[in-house]
Backbone atoms as SQL, in Angstrom:
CREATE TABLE atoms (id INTEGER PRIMARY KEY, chain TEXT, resi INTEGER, resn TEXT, atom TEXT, x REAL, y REAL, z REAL);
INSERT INTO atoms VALUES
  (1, 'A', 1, 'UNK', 'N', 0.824, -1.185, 0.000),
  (2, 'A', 1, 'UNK', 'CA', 0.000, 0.000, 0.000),
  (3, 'A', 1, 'UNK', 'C', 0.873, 1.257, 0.000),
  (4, 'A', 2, 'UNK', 'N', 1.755, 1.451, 1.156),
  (5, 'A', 2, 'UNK', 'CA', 2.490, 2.369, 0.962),
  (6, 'A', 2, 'UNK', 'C', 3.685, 2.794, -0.398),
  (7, 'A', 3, 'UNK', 'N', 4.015, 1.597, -0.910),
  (8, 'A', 3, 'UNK', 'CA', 4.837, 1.589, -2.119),
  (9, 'A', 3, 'UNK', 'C', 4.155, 2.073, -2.903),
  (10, 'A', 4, 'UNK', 'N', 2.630, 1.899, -3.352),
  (11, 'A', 4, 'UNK', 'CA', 1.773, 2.276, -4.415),
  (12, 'A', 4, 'UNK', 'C', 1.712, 3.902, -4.271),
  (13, 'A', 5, 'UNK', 'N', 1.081, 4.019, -2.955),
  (14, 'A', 5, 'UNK', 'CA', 0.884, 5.395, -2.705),
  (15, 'A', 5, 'UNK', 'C', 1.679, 6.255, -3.152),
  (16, 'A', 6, 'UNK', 'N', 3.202, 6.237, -2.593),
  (17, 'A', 6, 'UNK', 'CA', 4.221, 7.149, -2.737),
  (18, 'A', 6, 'UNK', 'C', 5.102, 7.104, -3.940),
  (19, 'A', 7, 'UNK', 'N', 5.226, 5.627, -4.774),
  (20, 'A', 7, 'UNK', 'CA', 6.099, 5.373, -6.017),
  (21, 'A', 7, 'UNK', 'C', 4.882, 5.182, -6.639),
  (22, 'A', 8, 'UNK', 'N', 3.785, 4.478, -6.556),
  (23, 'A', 8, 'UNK', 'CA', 3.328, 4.054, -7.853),
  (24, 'A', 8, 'UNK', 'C', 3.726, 2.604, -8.325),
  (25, 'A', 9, 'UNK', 'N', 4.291, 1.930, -7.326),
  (26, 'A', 9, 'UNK', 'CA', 4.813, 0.592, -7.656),
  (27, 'A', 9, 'UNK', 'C', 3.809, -0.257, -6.232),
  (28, 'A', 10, 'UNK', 'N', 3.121, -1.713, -7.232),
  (29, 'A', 10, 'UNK', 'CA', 2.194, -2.297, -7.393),
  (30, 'A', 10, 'UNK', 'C', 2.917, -3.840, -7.528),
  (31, 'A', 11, 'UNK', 'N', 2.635, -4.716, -6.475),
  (32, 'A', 11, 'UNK', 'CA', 2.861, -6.211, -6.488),
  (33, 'A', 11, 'UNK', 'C', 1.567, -7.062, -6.674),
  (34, 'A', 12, 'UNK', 'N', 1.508, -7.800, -8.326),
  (35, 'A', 12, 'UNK', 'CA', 0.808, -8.640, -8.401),
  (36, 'A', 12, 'UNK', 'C', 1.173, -9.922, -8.203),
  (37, 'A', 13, 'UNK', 'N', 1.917, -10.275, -7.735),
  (38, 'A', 13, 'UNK', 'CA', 2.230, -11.751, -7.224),
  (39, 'A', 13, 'UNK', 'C', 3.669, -11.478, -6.697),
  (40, 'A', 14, 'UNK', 'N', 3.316, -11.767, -5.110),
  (41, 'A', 14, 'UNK', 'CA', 4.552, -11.248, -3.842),
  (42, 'A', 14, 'UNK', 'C', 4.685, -12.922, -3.309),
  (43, 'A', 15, 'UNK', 'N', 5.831, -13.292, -3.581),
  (44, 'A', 15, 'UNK', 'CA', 6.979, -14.591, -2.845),
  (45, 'A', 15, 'UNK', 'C', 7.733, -13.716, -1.513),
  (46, 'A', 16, 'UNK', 'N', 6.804, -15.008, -0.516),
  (47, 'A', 16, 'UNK', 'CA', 7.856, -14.585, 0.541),
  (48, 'A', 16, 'UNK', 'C', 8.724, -15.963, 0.764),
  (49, 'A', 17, 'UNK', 'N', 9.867, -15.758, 1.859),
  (50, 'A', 17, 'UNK', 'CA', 10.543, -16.543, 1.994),
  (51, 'A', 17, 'UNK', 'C', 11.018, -16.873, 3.406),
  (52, 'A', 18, 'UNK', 'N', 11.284, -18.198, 4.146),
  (53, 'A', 18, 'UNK', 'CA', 11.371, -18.125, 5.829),
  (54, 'A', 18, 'UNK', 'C', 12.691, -17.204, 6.319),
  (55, 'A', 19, 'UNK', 'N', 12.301, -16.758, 7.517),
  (56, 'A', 19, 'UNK', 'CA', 13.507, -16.057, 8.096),
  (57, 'A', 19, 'UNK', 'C', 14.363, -17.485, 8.212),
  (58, 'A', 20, 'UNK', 'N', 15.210, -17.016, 7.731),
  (59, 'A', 20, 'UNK', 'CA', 16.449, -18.191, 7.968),
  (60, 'A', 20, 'UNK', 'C', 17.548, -17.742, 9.307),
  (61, 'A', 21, 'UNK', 'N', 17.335, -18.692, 10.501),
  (62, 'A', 21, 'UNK', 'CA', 17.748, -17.976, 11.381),
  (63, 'A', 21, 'UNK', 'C', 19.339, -17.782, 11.854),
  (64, 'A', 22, 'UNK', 'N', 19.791, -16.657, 10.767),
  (65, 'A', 22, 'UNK', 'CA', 21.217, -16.632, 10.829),
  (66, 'A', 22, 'UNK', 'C', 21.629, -15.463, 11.049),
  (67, 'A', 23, 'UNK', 'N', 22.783, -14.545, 11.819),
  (68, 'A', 23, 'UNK', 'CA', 23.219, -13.267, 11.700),
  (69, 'A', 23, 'UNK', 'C', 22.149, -12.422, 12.469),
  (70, 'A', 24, 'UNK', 'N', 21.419, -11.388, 11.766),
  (71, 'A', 24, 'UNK', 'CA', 20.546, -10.407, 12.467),
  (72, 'A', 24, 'UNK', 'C', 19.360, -11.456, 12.903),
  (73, 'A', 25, 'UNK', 'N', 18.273, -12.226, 12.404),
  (74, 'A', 25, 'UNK', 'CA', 17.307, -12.856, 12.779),
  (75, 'A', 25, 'UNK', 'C', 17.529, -13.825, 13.997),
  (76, 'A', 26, 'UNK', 'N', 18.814, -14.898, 13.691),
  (77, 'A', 26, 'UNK', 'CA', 19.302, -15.494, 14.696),
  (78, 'A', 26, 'UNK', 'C', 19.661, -14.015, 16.017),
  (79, 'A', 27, 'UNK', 'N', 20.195, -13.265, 16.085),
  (80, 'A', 27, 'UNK', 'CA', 20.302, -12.334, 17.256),
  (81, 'A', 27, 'UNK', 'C', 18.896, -11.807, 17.812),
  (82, 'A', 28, 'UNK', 'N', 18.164, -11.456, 16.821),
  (83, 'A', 28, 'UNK', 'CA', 16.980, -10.790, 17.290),
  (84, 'A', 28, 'UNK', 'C', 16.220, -12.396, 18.046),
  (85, 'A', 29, 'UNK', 'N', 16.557, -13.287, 17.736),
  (86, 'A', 29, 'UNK', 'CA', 15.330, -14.519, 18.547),
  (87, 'A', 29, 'UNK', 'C', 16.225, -15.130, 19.553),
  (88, 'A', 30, 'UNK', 'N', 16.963, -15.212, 19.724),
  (89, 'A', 30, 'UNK', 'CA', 18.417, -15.195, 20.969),
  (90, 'A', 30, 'UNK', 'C', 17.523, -14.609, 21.362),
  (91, 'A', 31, 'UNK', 'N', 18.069, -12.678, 21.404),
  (92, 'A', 31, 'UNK', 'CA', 17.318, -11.829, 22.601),
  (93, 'A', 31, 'UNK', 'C', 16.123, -12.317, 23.286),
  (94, 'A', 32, 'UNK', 'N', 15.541, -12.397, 22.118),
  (95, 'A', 32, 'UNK', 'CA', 13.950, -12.684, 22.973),
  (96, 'A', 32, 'UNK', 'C', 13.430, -14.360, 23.509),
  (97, 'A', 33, 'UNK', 'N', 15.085, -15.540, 23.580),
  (98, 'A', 33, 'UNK', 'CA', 14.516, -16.129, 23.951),
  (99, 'A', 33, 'UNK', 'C', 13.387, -17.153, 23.197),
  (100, 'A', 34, 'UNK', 'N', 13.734, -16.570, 21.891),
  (101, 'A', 34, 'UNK', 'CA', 12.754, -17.799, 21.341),
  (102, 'A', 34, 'UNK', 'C', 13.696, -18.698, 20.165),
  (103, 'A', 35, 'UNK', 'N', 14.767, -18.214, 20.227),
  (104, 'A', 35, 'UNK', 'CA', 15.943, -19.103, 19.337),
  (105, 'A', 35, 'UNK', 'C', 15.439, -20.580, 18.969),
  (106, 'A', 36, 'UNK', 'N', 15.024, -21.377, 19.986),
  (107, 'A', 36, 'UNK', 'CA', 15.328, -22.648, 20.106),
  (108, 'A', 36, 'UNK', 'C', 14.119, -22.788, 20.334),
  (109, 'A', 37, 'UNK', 'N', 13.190, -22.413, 20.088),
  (110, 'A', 37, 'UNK', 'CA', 11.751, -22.788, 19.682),
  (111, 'A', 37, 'UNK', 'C', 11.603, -22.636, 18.188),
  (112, 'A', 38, 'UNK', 'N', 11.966, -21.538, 17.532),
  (113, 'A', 38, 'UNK', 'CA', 11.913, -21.528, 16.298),
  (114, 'A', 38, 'UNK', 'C', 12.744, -22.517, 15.674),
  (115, 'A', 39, 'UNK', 'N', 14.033, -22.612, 15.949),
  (116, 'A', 39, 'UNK', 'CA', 14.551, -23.862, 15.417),
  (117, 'A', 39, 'UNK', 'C', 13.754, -24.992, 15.568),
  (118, 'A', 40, 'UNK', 'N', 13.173, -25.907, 16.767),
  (119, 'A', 40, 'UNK', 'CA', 12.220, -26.346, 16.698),
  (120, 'A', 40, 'UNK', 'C', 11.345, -26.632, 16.014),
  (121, 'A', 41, 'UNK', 'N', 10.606, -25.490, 15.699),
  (122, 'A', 41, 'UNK', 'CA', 9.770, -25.308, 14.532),
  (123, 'A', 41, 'UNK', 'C', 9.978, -25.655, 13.487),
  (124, 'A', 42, 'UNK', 'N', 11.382, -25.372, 13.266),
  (125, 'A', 42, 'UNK', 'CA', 11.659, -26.041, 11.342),
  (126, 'A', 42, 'UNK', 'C', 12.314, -27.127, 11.459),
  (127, 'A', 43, 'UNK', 'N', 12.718, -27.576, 11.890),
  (128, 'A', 43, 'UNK', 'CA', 12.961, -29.127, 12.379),
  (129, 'A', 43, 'UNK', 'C', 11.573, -29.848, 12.552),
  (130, 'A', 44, 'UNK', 'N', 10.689, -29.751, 12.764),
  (131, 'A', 44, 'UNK', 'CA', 9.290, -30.416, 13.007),
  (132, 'A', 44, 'UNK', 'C', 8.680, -30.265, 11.901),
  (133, 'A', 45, 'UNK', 'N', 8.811, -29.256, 10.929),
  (134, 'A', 45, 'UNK', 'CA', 8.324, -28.794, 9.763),
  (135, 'A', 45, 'UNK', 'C', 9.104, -29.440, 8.377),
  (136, 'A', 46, 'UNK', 'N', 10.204, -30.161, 8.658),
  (137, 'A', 46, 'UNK', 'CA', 10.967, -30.688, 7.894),
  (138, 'A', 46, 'UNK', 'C', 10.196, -31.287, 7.041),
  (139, 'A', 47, 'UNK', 'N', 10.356, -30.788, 5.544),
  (140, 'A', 47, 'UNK', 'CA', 10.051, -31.986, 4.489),
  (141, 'A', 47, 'UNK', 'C', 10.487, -32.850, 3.378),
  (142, 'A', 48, 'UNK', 'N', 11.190, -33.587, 3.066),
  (143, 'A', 48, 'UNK', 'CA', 11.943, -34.622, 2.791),
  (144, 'A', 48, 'UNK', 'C', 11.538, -34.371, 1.347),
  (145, 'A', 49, 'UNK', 'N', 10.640, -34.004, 0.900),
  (146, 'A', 49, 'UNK', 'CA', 10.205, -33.686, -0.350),
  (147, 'A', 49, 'UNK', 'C', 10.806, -32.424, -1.114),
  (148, 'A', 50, 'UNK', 'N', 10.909, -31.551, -0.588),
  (149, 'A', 50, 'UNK', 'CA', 12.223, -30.396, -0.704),
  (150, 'A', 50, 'UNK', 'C', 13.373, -30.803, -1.087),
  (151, 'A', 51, 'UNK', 'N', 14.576, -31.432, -0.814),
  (152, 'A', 51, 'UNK', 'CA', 15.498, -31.871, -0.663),
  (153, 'A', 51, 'UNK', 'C', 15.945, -32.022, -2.155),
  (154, 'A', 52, 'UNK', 'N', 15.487, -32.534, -3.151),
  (155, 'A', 52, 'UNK', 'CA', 15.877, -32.241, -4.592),
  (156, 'A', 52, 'UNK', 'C', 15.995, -30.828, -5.285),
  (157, 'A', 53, 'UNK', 'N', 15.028, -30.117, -4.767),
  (158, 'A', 53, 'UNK', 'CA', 14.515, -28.999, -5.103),
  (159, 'A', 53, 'UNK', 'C', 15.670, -27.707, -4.295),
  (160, 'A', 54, 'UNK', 'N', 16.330, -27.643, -3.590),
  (161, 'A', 54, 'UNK', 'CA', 17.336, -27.084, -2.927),
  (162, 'A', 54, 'UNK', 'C', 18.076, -25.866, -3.629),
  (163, 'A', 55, 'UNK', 'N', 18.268, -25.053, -3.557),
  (164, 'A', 55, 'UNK', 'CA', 19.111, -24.376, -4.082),
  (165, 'A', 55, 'UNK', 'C', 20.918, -24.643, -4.093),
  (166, 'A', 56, 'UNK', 'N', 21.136, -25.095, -2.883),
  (167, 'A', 56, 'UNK', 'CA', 22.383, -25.682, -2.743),
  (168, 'A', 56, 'UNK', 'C', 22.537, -27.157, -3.671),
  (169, 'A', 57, 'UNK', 'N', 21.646, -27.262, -4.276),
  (170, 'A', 57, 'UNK', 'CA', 21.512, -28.588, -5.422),
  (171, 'A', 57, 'UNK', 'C', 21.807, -28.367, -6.548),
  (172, 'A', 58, 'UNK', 'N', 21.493, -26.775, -7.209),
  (173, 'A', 58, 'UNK', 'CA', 21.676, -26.441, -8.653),
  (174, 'A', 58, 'UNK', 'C', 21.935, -25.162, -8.733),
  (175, 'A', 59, 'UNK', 'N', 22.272, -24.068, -7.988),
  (176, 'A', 59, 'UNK', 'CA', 23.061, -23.245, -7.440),
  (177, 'A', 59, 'UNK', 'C', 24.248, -22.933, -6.569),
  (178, 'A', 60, 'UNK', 'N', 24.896, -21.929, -7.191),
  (179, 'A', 60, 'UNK', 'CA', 26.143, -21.867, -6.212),
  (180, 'A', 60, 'UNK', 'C', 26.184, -20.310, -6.235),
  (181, 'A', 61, 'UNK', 'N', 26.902, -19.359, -4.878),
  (182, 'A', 61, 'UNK', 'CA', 26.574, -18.086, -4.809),
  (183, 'A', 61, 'UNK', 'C', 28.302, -17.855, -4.612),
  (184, 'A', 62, 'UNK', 'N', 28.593, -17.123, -5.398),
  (185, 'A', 62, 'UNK', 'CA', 30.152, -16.908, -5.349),
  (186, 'A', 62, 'UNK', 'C', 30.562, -15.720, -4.479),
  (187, 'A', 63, 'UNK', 'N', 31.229, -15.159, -3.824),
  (188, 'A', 63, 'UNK', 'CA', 31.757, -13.994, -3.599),
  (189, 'A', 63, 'UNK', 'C', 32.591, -12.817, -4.209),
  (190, 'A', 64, 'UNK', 'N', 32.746, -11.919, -3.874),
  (191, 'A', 64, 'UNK', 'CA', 33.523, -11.026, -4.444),
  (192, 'A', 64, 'UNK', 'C', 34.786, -11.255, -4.974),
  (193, 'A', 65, 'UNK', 'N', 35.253, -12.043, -4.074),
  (194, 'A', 65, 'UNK', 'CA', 36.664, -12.997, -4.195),
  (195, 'A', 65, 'UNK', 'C', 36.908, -14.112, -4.836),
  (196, 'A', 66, 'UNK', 'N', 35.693, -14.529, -5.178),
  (197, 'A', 66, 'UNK', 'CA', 35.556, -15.644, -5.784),
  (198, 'A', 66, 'UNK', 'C', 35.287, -16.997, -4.783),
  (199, 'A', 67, 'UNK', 'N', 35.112, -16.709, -3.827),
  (200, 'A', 67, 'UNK', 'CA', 35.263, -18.264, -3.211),
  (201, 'A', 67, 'UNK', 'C', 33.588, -18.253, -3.383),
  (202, 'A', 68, 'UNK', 'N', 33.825, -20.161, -3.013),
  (203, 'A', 68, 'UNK', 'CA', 32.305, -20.501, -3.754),
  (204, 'A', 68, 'UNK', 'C', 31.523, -20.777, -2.431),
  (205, 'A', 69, 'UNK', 'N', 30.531, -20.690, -2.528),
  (206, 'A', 69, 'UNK', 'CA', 29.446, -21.189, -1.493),
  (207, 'A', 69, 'UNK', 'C', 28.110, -21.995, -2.193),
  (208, 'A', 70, 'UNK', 'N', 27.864, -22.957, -1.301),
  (209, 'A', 70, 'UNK', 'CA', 26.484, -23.618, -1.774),
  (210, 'A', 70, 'UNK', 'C', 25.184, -22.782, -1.308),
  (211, 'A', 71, 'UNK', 'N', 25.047, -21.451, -0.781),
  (212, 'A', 71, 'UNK', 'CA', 23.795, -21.019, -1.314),
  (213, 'A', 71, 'UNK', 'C', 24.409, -19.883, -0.347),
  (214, 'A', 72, 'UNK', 'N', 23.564, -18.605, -0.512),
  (215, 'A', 72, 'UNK', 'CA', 23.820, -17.407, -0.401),
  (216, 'A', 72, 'UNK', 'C', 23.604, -17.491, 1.492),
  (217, 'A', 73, 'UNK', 'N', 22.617, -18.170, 2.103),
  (218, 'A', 73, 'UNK', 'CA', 22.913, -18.286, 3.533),
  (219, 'A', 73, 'UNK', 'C', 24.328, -18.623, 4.079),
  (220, 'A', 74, 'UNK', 'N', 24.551, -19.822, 3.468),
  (221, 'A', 74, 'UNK', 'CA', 26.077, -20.157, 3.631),
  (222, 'A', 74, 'UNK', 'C', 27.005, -18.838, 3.461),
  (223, 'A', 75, 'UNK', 'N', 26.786, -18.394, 2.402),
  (224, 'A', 75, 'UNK', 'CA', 27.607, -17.349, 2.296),
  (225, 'A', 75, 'UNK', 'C', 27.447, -16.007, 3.190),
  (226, 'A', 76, 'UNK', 'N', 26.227, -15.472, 3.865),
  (227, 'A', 76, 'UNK', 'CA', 26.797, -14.568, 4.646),
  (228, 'A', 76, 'UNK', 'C', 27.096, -15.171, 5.762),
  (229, 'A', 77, 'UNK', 'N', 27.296, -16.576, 6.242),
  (230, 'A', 77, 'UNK', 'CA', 27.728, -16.678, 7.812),
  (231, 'A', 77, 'UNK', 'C', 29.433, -17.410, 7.293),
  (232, 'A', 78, 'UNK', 'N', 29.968, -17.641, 6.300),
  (233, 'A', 78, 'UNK', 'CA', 31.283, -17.762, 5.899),
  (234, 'A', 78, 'UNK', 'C', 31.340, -19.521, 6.185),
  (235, 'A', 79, 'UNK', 'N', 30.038, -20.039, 5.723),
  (236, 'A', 79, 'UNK', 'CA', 29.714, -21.592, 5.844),
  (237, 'A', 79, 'UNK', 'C', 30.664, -22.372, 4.383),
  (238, 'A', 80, 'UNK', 'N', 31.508, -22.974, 4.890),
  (239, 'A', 80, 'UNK', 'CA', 32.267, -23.939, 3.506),
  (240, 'A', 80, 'UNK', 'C', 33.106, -25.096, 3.923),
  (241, 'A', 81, 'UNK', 'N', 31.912, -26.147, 3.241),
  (242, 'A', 81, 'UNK', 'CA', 32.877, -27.431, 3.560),
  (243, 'A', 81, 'UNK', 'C', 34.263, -27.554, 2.666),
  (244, 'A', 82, 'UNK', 'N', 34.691, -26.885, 1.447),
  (245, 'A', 82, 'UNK', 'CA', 35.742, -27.260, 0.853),
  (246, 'A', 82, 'UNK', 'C', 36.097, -25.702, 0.435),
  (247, 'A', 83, 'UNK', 'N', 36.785, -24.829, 0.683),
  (248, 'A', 83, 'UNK', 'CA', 37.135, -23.300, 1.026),
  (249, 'A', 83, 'UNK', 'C', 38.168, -23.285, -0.644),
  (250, 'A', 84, 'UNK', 'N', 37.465, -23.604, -1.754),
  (251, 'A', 84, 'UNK', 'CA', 37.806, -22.921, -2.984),
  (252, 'A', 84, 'UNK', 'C', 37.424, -22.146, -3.348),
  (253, 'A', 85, 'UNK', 'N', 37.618, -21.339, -4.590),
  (254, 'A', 85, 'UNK', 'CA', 37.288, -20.434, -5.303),
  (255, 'A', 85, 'UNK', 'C', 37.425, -20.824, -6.377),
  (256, 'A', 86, 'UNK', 'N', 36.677, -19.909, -7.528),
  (257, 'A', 86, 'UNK', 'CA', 36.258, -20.334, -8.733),
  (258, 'A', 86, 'UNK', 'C', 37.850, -20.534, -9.749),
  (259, 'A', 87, 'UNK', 'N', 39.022, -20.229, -9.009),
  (260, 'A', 87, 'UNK', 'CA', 40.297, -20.044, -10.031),
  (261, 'A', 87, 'UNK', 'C', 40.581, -21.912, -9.457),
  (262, 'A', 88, 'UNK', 'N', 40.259, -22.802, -8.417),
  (263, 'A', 88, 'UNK', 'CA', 40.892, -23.649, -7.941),
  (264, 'A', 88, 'UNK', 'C', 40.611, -24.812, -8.693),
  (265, 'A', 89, 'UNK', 'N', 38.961, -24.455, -9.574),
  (266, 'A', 89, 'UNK', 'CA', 38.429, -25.979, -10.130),
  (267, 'A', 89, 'UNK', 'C', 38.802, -26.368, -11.088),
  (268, 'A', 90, 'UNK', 'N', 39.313, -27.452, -11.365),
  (269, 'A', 90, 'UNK', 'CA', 40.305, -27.775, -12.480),
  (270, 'A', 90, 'UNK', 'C', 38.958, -28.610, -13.639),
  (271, 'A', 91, 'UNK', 'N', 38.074, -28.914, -12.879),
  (272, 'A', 91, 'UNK', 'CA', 36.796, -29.893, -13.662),
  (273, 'A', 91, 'UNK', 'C', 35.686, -29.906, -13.441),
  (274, 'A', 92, 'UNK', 'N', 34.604, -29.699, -14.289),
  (275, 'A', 92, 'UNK', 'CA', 33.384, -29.898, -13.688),
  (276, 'A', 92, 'UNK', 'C', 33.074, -30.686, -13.135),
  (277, 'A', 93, 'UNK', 'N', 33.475, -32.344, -13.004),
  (278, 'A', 93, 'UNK', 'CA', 33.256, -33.176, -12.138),
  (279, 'A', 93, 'UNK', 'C', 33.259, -33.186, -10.925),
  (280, 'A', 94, 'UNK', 'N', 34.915, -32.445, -11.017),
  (281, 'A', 94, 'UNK', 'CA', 35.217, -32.134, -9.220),
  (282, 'A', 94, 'UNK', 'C', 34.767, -31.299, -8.483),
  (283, 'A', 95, 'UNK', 'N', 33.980, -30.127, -9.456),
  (284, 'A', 95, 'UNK', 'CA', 32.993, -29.051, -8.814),
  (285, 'A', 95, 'UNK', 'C', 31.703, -29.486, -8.513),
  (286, 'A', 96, 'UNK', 'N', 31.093, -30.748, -9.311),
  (287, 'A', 96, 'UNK', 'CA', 29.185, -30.747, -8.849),
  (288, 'A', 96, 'UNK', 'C', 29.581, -31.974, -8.149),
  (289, 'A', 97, 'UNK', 'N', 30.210, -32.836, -7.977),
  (290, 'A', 97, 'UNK', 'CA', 30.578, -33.720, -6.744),
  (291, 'A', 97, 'UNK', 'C', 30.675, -33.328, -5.452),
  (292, 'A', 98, 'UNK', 'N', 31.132, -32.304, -5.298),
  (293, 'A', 98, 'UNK', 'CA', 31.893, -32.059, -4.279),
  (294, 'A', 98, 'UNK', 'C', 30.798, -31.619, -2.948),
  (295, 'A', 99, 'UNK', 'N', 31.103, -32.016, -1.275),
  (296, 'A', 99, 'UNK', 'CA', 30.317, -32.067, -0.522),
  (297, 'A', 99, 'UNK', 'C', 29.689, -30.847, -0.405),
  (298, 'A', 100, 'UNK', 'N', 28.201, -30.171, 0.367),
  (299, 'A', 100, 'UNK', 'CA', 27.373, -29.420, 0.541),
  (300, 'A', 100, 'UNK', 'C', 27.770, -28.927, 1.817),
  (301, 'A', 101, 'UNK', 'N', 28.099, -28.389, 2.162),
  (302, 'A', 101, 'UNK', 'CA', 28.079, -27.705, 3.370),
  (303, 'A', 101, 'UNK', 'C', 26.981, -27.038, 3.965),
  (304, 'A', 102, 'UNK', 'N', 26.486, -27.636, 5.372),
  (305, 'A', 102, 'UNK', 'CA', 24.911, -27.818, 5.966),
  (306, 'A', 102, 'UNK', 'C', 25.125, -27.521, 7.590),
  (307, 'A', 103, 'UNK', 'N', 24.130, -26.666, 8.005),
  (308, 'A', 103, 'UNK', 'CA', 24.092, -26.217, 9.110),
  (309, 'A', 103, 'UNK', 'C', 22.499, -26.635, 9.745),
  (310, 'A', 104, 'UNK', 'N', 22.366, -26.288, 10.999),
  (311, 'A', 104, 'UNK', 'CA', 21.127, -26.152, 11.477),
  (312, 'A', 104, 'UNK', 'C', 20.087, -25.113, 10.570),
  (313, 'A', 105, 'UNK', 'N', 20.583, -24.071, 10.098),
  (314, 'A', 105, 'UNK', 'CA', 20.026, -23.243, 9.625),
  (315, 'A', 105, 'UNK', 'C', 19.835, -23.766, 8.588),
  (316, 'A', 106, 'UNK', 'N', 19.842, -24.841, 7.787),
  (317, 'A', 106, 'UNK', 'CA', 18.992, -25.639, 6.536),
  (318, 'A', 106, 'UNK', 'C', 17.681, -25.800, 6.172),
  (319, 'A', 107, 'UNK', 'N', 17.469, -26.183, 8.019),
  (320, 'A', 107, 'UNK', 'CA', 16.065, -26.628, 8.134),
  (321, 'A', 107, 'UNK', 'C', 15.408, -25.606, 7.640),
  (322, 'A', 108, 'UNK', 'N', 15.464, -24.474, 7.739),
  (323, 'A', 108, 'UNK', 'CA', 14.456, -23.248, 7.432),
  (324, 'A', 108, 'UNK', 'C', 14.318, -23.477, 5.962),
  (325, 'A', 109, 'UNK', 'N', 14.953, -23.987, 4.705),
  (326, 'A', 109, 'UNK', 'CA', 14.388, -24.482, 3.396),
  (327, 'A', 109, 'UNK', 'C', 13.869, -25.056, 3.140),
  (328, 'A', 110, 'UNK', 'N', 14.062, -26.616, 4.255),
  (329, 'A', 110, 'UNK', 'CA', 13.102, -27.793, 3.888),
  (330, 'A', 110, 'UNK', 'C', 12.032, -27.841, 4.987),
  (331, 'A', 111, 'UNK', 'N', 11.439, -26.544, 5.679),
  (332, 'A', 111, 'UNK', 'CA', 10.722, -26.777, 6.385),
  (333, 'A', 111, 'UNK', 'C', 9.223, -26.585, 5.350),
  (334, 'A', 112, 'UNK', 'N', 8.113, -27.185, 5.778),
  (335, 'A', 112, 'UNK', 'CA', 6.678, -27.027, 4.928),
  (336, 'A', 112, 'UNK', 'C', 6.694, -27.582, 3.733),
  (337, 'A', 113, 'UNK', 'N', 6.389, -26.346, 2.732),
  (338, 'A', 113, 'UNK', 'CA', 6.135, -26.327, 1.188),
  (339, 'A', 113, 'UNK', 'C', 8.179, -25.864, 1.121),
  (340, 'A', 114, 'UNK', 'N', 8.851, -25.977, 1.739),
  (341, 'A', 114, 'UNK', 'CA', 9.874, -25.209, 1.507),
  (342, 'A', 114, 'UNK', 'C', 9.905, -24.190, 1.460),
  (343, 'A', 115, 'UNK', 'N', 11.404, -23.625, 0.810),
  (344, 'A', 115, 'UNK', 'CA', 11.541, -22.182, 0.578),
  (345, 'A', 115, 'UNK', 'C', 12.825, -21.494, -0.043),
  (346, 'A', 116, 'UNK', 'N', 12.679, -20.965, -1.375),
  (347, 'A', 116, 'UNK', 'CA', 13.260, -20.848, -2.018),
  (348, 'A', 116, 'UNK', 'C', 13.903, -18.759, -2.223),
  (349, 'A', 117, 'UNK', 'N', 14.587, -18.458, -3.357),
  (350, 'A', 117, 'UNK', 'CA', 13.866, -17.188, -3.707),
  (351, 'A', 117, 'UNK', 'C', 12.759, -17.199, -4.585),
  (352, 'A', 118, 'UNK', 'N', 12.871, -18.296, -5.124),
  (353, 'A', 118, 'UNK', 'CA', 11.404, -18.740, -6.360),
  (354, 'A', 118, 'UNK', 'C', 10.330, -18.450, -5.987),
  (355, 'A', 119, 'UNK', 'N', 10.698, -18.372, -4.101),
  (356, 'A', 119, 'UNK', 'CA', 8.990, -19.287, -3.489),
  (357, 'A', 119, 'UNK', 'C', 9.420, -20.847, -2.730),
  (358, 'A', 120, 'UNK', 'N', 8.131, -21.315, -2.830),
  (359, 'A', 120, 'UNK', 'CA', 7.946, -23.070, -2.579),
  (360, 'A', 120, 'UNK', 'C', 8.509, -23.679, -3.235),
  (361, 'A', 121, 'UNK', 'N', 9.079, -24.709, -2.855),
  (362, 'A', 121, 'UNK', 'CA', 9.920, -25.663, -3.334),
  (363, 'A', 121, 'UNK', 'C', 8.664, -26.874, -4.366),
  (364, 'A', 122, 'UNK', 'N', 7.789, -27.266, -3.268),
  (365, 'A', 122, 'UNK', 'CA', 6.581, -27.999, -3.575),
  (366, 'A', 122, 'UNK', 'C', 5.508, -27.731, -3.406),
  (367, 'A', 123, 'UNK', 'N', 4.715, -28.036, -4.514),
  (368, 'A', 123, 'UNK', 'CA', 3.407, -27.811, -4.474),
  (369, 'A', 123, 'UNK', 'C', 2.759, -27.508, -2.714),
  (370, 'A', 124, 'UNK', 'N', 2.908, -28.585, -1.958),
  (371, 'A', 124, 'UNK', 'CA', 1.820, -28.576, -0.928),
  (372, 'A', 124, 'UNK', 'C', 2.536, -28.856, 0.274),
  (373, 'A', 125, 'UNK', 'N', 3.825, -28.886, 0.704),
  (374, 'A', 125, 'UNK', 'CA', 4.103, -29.157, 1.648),
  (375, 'A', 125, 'UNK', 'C', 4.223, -30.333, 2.458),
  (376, 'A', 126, 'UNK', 'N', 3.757, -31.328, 1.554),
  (377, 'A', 126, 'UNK', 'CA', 3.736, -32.781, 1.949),
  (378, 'A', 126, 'UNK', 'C', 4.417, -33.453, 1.054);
């Protein structure tokens, strides 16, 4: 409403996406004590049906520097199971082989319908 009002800019189809609880979100639910309920939450919400659908599956988010990360969460908390950069890969083999680096903070993708920047991973959450 307010965007319309003042720009003139209008969302006909708005994707949201879960707080992934890392950096500022992880601090703000610390404070208040609800950290470990919300984790909770996406851990209970886990859906196994997601898991193909991943961004860390068919994406990779590089840095300024080039080092690689399996998805842009990873990348602002400095998450890397194998600490290359894009000058180190000698093969594509040895690049889409290579392990995923996975935190607690995962769950927040495969929790529900998932969660992507797309959106939902799956139709329905089951």
């Amino acid at each position: 409403r307010e965007l319309m009002s003042r720009y003139g800019i209008e969302f006909n189809q708005l994707l949201t996406i879960t707080n992934i609880p890392i950096r500022r979100y992880a601090s703000y639910l610390r404070k208040r004590g609800r950290l470990d309920e919300y984790m909770d939450l996406l851990r209970q919400s886990f859906n196994a049906a997601t898991i193909d659908h991943l961004m860390c599956k068919h994406l990779v988010s590089i840095s300024w520097d080039g080092k690689i990360f399996d998805c842009d969460f990873n990348q602002m908390i400095n998450l890397v199971d194998d600490p290359k950069t894009i000058w180190d890969i000698n093969s594509f083999d040895e690049f889409c082989y290579r392990r995923i680096a996975s935190g607690d903070h995962c769950f927040g993708c495969t929790a529900g319908a998932g969660s992507s920047c797309g959106g939902a991973l799956v139709a329905d959450g089951s």
